[in-house]
C-alpha positions in Angstrom: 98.7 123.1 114.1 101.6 120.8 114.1 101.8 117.1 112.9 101.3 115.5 116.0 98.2 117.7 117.5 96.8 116.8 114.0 97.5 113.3 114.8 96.3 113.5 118.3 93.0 115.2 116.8 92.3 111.9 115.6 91.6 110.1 118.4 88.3 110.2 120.5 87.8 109.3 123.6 84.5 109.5 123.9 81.9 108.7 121.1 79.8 112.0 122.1 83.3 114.1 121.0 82.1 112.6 117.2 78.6 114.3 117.2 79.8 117.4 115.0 82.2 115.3 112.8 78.9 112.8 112.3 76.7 115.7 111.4 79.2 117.6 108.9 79.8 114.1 107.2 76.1 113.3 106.4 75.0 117.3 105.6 78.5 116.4 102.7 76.6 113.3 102.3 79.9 111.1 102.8 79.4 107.6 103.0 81.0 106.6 106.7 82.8 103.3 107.2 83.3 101.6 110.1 85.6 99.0 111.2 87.2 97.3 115.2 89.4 95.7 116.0 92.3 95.2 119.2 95.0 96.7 117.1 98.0 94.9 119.4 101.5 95.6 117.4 99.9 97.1 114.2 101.1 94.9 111.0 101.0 95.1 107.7 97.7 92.7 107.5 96.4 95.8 109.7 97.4 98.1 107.5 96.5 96.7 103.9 92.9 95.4 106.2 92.0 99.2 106.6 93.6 100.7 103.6 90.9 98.8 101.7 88.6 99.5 104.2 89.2 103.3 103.6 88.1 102.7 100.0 84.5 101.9 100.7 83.8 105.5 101.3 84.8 109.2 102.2 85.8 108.5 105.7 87.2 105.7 107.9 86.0 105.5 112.0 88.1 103.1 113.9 86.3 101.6 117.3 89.4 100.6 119.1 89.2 98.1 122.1 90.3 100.2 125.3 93.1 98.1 127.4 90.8 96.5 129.9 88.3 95.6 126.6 91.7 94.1 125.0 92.5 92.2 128.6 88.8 90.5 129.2 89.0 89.6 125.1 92.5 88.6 125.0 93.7 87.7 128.8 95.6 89.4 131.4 99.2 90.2 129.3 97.2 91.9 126.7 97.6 94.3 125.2 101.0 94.4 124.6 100.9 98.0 123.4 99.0 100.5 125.6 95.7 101.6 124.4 97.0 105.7 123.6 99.8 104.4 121.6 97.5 101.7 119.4 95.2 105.1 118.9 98.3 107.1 118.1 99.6 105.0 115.9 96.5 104.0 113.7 95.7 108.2 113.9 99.4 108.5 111.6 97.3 106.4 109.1 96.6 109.0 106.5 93.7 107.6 105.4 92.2 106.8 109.0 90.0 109.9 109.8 88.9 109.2 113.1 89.8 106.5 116.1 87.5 106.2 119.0 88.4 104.3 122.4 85.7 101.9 123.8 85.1 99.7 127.1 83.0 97.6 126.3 83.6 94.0 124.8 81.7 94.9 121.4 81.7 98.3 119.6 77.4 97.4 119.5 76.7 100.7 121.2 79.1 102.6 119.1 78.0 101.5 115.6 74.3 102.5 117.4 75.7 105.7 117.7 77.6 106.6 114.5 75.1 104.7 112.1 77.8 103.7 109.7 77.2 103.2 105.6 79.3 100.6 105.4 80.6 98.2 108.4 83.8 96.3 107.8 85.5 93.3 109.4 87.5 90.4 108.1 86.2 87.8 106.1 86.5 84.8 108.8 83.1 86.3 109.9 79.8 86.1 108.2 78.1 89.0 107.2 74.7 88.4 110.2 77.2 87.4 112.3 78.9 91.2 112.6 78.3 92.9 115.2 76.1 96.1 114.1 74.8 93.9 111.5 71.5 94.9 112.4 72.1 98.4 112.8 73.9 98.8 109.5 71.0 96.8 107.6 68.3 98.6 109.0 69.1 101.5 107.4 70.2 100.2 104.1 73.9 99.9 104.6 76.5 97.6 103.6 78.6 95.0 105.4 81.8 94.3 103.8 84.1 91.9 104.6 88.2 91.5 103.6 89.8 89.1 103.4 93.3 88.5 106.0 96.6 87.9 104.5 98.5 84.9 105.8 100.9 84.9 108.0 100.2 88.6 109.4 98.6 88.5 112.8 99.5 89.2 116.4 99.8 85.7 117.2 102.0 85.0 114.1 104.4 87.7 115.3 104.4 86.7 118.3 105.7 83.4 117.4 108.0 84.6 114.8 109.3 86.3 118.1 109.8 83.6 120.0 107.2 83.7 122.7 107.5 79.8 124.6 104.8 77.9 123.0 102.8 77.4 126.4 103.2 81.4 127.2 101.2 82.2 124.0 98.1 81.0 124.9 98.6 83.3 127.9 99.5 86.6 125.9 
């Protein structure tokens, strides 16, 4: 198979596509962490955010917001990078094992469905506040959060790029 059919093996468009991956991961008994996000112009806060998420068990599930999740979240001139290409690109991760596409605002049904070990987001949330907080707890799992590193978000590059002050609030 060649690199980028490995790559695009990655990426899930529907959470029903996981069912087999799910079940050969818990018969290994691999611990499966979970993490969300937009993903608009991946970064290096991105990066170093899920490499350390990787390292809280044997394999990494990405929920990634779908373009019309990103636009009600974000506004109307978001995403700035189409929903495939934010997939392909966090699917040439080496340590992300799977990314799967949702529509709705919050990945809530998708944690139902994979029943993470550990979920993951950064540390400007509390732990109850997670959504799948409840889902991960109820069966003994592990919320972790990690902590951003300054200066690396959309919004900062964004600026950095010149974007008029007034516009911003608008992208």
């Amino acid at each position: 198979m060649s690199t980028l059919n490995i790559l695009k093996s990655k990426i899930i468009f529907e959470k029903e596509q996981l069912t087999n991956y799910l079940e050969f991961l818990r018969n290994k008994k691999q611990p499966i962490v979970f993490t969300n996000g937009c993903f608009d112009i991946v970064h290096r806060g991105h990066i170093e955010y899920l490499a350390q998420a990787a390292d809280l068990g044997a394999a990494l599930i990405i929920g990634l917001n779908s373009d019309s999740s990103v636009r009600r979240l974000k506004g109307e001139t978001r995403p700035i990078i189409d929903e495939y290409s934010r997939a392909l690109l966090l699917s040439a991760l080496s340590f992300v094992n799977k990314v799967v596409l949702f529509q709705e605002d919050t990945p809530y049904e998708l944690i139902k469905f994979i029943q993470p070990d550990v979920l993951v987001k950064g540390s400007d949330y509390k732990p109850q506040d997670i959504v799948g907080y409840d889902i991960v707890m109820a069966k003994a799992g592990k919320i972790a959060t990690i902590d951003f590193i300054d200066g690396f978000s959309t919004t900062s590059i964004l600026q950095k790029a010149c974007v008029p002050e007034g516009k911003l609030n608008s992208i």
